[in-house]
C-alpha positions in Angstrom: -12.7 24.2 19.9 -10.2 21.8 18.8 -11.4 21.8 14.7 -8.7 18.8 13.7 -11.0 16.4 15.9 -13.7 17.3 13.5 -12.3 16.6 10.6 -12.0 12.2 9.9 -8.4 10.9 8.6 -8.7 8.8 5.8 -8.9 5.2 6.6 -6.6 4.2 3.6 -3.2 4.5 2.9 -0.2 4.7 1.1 2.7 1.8 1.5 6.5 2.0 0.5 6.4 -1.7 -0.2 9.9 -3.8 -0.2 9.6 -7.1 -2.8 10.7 -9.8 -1.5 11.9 -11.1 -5.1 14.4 -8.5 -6.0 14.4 -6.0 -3.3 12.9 -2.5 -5.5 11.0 -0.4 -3.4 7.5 1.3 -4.6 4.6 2.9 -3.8 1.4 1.1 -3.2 -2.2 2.0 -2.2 -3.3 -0.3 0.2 -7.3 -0.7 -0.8 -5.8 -1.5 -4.8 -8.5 -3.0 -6.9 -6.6 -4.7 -8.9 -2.8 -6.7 -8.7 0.1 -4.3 -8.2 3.1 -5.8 -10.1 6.7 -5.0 -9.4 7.7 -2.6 -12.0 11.2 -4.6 -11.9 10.7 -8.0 -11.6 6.9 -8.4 -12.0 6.4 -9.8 -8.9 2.9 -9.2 -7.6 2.8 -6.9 -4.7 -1.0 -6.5 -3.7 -3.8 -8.8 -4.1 -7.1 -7.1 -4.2 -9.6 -8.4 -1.7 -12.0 -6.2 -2.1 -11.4 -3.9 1.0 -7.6 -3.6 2.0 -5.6 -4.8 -0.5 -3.2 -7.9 0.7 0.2 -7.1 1.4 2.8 -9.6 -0.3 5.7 -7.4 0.2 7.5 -6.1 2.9 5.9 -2.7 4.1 8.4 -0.7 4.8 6.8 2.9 5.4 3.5 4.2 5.7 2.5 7.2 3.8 -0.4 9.8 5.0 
């Protein structure tokens, strides 16, 4: 028995996430509860909806 089938994957992730303001890269969780800010240029990232998170940036990579 195949026991990786039992076991769920997480339905959230992590996202390498580009700004589009000054081009720094960071790491984002994509169901944030609150604004993710640039740590450069303070440029908000992530917008909490109250599920996934919205995506303002450029994702670049998804992290498991």
């Amino acid at each position: 028995m195949d026991t990786s089938s039992l076991i769920p994957k997480p339905r959230s992730l992590y996202l390498k996430v580009k700004c589009g303001k000054c081009g720094n890269e960071q790491i984002v969780f994509d169901c944030a509860a609150t604004p993710v800010k640039c740590t450069v240029c303070e440029e908000v990232l992530a917008t909490p909806t109250g599920g996934k998170a919205l995506i303002k940036g450029e994702v670049i990579q998804e992290l498991g």
